[in-house]
C-alpha positions as CSV (number, residue, x, y, z in Angstrom):
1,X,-83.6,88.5,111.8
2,X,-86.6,90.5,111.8
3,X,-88.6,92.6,109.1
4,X,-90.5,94.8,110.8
5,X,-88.0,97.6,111.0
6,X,-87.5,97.5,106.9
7,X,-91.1,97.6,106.7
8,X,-91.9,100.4,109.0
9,X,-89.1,102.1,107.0
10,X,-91.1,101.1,103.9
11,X,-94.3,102.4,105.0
12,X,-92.9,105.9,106.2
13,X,-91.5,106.2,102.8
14,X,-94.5,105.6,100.8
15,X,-96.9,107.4,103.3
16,X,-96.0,110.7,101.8
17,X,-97.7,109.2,98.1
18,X,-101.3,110.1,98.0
19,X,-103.9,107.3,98.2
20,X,-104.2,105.5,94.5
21,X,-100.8,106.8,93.7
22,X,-99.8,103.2,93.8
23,X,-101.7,101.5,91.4
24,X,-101.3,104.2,88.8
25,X,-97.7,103.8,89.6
26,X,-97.7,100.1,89.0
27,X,-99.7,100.8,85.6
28,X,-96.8,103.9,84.7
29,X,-94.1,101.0,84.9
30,X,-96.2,99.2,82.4
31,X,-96.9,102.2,80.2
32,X,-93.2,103.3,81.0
33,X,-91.4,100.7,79.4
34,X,-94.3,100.2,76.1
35,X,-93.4,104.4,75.4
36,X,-90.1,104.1,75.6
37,X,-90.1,100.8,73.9
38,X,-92.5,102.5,70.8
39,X,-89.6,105.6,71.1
40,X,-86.3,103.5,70.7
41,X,-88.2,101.1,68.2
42,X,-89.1,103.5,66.0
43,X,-86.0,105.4,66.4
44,X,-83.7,102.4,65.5
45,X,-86.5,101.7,62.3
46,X,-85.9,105.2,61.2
47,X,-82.5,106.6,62.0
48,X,-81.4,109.8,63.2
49,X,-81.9,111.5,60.4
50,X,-85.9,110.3,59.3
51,X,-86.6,110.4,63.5
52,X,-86.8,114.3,63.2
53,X,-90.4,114.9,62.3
54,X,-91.6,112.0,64.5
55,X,-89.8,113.4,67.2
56,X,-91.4,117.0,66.3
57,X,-94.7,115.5,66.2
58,X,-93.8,113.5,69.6
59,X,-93.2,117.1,71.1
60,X,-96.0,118.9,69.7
61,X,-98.5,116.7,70.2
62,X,-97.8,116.3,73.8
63,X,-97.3,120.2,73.9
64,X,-100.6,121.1,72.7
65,X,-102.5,117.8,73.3
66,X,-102.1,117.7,77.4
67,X,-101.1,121.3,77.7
68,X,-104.7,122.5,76.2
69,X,-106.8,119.0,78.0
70,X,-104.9,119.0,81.1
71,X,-107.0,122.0,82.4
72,X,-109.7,119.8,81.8
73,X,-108.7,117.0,83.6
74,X,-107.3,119.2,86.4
75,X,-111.1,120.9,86.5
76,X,-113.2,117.9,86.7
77,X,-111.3,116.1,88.9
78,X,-110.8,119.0,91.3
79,X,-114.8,120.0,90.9
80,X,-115.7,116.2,91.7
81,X,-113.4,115.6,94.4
82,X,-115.0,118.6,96.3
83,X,-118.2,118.2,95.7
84,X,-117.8,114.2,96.8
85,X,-116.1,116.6,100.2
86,X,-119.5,118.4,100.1
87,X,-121.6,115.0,99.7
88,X,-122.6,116.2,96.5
89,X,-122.9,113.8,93.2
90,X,-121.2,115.1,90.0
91,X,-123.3,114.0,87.3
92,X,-124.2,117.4,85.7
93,X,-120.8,118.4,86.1
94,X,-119.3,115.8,84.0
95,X,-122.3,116.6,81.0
96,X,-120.8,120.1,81.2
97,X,-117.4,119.0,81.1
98,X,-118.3,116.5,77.7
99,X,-119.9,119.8,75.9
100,X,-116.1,121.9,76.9
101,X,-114.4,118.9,75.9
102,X,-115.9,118.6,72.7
103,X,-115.7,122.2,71.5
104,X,-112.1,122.6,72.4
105,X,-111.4,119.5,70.3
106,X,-112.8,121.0,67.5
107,X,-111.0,124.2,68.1
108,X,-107.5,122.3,68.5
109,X,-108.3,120.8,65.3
110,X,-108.9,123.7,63.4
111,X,-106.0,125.3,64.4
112,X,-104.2,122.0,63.8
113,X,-105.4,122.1,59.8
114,X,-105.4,125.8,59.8
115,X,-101.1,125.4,60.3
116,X,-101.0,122.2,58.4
117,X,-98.7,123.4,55.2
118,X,-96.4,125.4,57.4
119,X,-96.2,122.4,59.8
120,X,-95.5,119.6,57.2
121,X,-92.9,121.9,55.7
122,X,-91.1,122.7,58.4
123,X,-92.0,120.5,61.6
124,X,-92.2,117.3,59.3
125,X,-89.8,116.8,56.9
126,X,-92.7,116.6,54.1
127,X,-94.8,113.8,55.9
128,X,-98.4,114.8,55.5
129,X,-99.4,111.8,57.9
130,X,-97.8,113.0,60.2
131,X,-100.2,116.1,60.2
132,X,-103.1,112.9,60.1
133,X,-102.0,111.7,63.5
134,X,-101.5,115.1,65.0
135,X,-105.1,115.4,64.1
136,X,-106.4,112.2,65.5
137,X,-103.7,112.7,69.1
138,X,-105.0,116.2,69.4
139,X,-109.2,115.1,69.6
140,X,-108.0,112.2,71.3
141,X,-106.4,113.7,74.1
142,X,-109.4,116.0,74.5
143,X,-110.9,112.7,75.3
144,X,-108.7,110.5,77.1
145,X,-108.5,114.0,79.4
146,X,-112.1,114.5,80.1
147,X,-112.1,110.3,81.4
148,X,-109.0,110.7,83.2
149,X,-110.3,113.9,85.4
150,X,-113.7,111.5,85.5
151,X,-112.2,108.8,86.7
152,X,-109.2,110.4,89.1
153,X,-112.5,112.5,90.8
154,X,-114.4,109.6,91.5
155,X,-111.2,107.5,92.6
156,X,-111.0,105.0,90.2
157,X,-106.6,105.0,90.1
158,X,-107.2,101.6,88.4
159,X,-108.8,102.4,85.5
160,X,-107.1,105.3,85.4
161,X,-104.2,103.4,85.2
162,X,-105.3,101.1,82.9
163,X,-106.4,103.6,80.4
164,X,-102.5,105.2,80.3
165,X,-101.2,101.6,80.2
166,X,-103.8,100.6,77.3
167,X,-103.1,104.1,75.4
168,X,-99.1,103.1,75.4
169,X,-99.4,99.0,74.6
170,X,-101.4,99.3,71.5
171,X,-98.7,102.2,70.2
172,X,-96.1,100.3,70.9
173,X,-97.9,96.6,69.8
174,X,-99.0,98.6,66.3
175,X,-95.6,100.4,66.1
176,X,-93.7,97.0,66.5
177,X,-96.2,95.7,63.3
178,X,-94.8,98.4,61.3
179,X,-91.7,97.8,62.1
180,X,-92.0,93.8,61.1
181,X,-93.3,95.0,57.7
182,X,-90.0,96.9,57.0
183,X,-92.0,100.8,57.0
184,X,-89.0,102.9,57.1
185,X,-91.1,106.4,56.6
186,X,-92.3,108.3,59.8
187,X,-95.5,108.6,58.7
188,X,-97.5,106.0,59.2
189,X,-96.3,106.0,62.8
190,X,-97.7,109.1,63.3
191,X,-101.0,108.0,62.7
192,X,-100.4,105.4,65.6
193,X,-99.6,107.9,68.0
194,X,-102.8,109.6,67.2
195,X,-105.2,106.3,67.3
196,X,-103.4,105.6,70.6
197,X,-105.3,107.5,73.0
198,X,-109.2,105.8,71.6
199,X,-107.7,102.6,72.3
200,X,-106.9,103.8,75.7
201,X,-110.6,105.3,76.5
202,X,-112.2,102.0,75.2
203,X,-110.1,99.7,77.3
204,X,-110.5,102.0,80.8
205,X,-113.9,102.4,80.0
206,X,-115.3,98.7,79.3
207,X,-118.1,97.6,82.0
208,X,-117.6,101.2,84.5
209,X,-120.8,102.3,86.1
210,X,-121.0,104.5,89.0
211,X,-118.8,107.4,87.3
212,X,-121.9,109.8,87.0
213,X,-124.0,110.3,89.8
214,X,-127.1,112.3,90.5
215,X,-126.2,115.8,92.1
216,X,-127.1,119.2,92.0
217,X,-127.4,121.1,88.7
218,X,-123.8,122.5,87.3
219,X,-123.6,126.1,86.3
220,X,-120.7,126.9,83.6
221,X,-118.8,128.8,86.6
222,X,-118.6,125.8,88.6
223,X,-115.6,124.5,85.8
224,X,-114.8,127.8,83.5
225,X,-114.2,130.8,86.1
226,X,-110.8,130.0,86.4
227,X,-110.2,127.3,83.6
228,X,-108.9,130.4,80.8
229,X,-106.2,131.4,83.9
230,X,-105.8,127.3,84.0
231,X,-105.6,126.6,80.2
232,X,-102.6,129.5,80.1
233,X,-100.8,127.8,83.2
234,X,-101.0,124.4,81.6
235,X,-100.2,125.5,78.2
236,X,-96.9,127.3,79.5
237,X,-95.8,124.2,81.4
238,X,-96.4,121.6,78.4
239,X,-94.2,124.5,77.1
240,X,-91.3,124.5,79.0
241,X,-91.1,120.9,79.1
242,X,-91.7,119.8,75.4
243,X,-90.6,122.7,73.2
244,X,-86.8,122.0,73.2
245,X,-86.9,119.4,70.7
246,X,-88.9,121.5,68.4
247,X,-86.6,124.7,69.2
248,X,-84.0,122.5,67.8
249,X,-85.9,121.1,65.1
250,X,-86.5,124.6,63.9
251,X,-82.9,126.4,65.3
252,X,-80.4,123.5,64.1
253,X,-78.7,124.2,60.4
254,X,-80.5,122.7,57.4
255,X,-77.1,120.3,57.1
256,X,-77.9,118.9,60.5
257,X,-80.8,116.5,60.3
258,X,-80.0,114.4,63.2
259,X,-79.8,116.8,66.4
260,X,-83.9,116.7,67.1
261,X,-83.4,112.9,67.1
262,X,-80.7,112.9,69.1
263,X,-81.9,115.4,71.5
264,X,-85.2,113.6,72.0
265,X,-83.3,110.6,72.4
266,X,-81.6,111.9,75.9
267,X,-84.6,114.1,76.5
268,X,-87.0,110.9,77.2
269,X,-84.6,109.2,79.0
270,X,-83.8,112.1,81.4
271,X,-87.6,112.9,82.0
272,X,-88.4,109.3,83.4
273,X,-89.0,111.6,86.9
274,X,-91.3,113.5,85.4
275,X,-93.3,110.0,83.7
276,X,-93.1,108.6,87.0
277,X,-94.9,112.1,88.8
278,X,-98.2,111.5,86.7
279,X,-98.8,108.5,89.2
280,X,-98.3,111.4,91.7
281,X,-100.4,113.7,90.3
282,X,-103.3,111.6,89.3
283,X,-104.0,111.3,93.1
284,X,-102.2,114.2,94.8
285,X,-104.5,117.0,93.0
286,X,-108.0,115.4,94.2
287,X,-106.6,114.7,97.6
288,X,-105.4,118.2,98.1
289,X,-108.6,119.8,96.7
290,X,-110.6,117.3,99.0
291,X,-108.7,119.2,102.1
292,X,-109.0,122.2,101.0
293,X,-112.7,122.1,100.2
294,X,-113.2,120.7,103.5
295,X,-111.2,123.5,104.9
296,X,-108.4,120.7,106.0
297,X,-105.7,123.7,105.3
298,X,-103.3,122.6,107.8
299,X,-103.1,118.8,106.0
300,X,-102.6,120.4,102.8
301,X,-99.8,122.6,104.1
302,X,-97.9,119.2,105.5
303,X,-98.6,116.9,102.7
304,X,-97.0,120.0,100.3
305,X,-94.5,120.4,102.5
306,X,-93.4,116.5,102.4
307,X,-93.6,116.2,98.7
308,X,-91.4,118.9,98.0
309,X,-89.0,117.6,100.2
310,X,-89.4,114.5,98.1
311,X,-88.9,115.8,95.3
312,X,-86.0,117.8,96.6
313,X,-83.9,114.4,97.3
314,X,-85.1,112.8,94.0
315,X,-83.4,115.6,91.5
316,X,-80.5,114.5,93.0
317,X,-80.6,110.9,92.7
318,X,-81.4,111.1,89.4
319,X,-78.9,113.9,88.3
320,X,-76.1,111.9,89.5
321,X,-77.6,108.8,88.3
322,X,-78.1,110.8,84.7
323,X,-74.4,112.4,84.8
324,X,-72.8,108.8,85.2
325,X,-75.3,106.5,83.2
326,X,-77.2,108.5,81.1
327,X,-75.1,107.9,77.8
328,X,-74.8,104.4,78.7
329,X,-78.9,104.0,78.9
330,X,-79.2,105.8,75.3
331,X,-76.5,104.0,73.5
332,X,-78.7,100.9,74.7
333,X,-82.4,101.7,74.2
334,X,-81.7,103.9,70.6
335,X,-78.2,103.3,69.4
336,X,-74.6,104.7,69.3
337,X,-75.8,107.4,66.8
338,X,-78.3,108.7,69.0
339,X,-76.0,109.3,72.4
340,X,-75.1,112.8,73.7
341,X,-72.4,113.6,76.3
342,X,-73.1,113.1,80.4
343,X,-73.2,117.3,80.8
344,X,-76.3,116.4,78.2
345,X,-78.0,113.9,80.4
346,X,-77.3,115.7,84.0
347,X,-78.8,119.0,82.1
348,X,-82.0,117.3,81.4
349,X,-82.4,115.2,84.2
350,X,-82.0,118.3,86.8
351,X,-84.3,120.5,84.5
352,X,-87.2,117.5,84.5
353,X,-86.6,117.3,88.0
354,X,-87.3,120.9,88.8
355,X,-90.0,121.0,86.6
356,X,-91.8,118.4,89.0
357,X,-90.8,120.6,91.8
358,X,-93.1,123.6,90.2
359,X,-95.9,120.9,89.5
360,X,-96.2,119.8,92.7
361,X,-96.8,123.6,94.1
362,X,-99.1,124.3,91.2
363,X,-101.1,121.2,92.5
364,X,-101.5,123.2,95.7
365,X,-102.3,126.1,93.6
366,X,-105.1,124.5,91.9
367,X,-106.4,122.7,95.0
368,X,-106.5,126.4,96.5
369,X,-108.1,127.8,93.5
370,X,-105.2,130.0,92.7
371,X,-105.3,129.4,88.9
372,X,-104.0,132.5,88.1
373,X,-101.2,132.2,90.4
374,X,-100.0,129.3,88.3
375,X,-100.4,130.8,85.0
376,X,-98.2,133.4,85.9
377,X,-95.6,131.0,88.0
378,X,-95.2,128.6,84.9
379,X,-95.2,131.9,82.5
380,X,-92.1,133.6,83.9
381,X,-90.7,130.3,84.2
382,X,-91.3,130.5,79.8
383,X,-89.9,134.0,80.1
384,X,-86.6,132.7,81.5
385,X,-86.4,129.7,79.0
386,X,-86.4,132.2,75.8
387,X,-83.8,134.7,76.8
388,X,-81.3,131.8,77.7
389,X,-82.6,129.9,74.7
390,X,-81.4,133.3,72.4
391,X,-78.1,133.6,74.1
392,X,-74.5,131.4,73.3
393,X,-73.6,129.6,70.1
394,X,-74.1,126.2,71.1
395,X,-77.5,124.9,70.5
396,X,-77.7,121.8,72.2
397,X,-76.4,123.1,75.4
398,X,-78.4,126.7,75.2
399,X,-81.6,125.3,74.7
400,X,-80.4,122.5,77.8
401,X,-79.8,126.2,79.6
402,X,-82.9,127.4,79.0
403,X,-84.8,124.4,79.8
404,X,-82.9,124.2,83.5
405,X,-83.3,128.3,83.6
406,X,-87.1,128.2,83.3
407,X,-87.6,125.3,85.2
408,X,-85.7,126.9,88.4
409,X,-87.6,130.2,87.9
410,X,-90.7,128.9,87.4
411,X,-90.1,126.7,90.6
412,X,-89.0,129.5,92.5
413,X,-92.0,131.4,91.6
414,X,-94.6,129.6,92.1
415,X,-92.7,128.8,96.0
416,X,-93.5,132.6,96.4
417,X,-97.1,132.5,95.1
418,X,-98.3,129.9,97.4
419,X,-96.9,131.2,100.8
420,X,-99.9,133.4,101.0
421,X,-102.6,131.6,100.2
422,X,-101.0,129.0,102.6
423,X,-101.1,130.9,104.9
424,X,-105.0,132.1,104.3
425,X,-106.8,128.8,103.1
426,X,-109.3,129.1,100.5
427,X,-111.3,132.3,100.9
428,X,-114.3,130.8,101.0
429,X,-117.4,128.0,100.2
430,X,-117.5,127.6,96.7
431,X,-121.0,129.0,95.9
432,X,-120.8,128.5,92.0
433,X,-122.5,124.3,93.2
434,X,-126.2,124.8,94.3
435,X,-127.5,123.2,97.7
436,X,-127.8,119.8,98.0
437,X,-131.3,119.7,97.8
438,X,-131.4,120.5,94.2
439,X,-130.0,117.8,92.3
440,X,-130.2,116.6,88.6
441,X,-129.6,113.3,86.6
């Protein structure tokens, strides 16, 4: 009995994945099961009840942490991937990028301490470290982002990988500590979640050279004329996809201290699609900008077009696979307190699903410079989430509604926004980078 026809099936089925889409994968799986393991051990160490603020900070951090850096790694690793198209070496870019990186930090920190008393009071549950590590996540993030877009530009997918997988085993290898020494308070994990990401840079960074090359001098314009269109866009995405457990956290009756708990509980087992995108998008955005930049319109248009279809088949799967398993899964990874019903789970899983959907036409968006077009896709997607979010009684299922409502429209919109610029390619060379003949260290 032969192989061959297994593998060629094999190969047709992965050739859709961008290049280095594969390793990153293979570091998700590892970075997969040490979150969720820090998530359900923490959970069963703290209960329902005394998960709450964790699970706020868990969904804020990731709300403002990636949805203010993401831009950044978005920026640099679209600017380096076309100027690598071009020929061009991206050292001065990257020495802008540390300066941005470094003042949006600071300004995510401020705001951060600025909010602090209203955020321990009613975010979480009276844990001032809490606030600590949404501190330390939110400078670290600004961080880890910067590498990330560094590293994806210059294709290094396995230290890419290796910085996600290194960020995720030392939170879950210092959560499981705590939990040996019997700490029953959310607090002090907290402060693990914000260390995380430093671990993470240190280990993907030990012994890289090549990462910043000689090339032409970088201008502000090269990375900031579309980056405040790009910081909105990202900033309502992280939106639609983190804010339900804090909607419930801050929507649920003061008698009720274990829906946020229970919600994230389902949400993080119905997102696994969206975890397992970020292998996706690590490679897709820098291969679509690298067409575009070398005019390559036509390949961008197919490869869009056969990751949407992929996409397409995957919300199924996994909405059927949520609707018949899901409560099963989060009896087993958190506990009986923790499960919610299989209408719960499909909910979700369809929602995350969708979601991808819009980020895989905002990364044809981006790689067409149509920042603006993605603000506005992901913001009437936000639009959508808050009226269904303010209408029906129950809370669980109306902020389920809104989730899957904002997901669809945003979706849908953003399908709309690209058929143009599709259809037109990117208007023209990108004269923000000077000639080739000037370069600088």
């Amino acid at each position: 009995m032969t192989t061959a026809g297994p593998r060629r099936a094999l190969a047709r089925a992965t050739s859709i994945l961008p290049r280095g889409s594969g390793v990153v994968g293979a570091w998700l799986l590892v970075t997969g099961v040490a979150s969720y393991g820090f998530l359900t051990i923490t959970g069963r160490a703290l209960g329902p009840e005394r998960y709450g603020g964790l699970s706020a900070l868990w969904a804020l951090g990731f709300l403002l942490g990636p949805g203010a850096c993401l831009p950044i790694e978005q920026e640099v690793s679209r600017a380096l991937a076309s100027r690598a198209a071009r020929g061009l070496g991206g050292g001065p870019l990257i020495r802008r990028a540390s300066i941005g990186a470094a003042v949006l930090a600071a300004v995510l920190v401020g705001a951060a301490l600025l909010a602090g008393p209203w955020l321990v009071d009613h975010l979480f549950d009276g844990e001032v470290l809490l606030l600590g590590g949404l501190v330390l996540l939110l400078a670290g993030y600004a961080l880890e982002y910067l590498v990330r877009g560094v590293l994806a530009g210059n294709g290094r997918f396995s230290a890419y990988g290796l910085l996600n997988g290194g960020e995720a085993m030392s939170r879950l290898l210092a959560a499981a500590v705590l939990v040996a020494l019997g700490v029953v308070t959310a607090g002090p994990y907290g402060v693990v979640l914000g260390i995380a990401p430093f671990v993470g840079v240190l280990v993907a960074l030990r012994r890289r050279d090549g990462l910043v090359a000689p090339g032409p001098p970088a201008p502000w314009r090269e990375l900031t004329r579309a980056f405040g269109w790009l910081l909105a866009g990202s900033l309502f995405a992280q939106m639609l996809v983190n804010t339900g457990p804090i909607l419930v956290q801050l929507l649920a009756p003061s008698k009720d201290d274990t829906a946020t708990g229970q919600f994230l509980a389902s949400l993080v087992i119905a997102r696994i699609p969206v975890f397992l995108f970020q292998a996706v998008q690590a490679a897709l955005l820098p291969r679509l900008a690298g067409q575009a930049g070398a005019g390559h319109v036509r390949d961008l248009r197919t490869e869009t077009r056969r990751m949407t279809a992929a996409v397409g088949a995957l919300c199924v799967v996994a909405t059927l696979t949520a609707w018949l398993l899901g409560p099963t899964v989060v009896r087993l990874a958190f506990g009986a307190d923790f499960a919610l019903g299989s209408r719960d789970l499909a909910l979700l899983a369809a929602a995350s699903c969708i979601y991808v959907l819009g980020l895989t036409l905002s990364q044809a968006l981006i790689a067409l410079r149509q920042q603006p077009r993605v603000a506005i896709g992901w913001g009437v997607g936000i639009a959508a989430l808050i009226v269904v979010t303010l209408l029906g009684r129950d809370l669980l299922l109306r902020v389920e509604l809104g989730f899957l409502v904002g997901a669809v429209t945003a979706a849908v919109a953003m399908g709309m926004l690209l058929a143009g610029p599709m259809r037109r390619g990117v208007a023209g060379a990108d004269t923000s980078i000077p000639g080739p003949g000037r370069s600088g260290g």
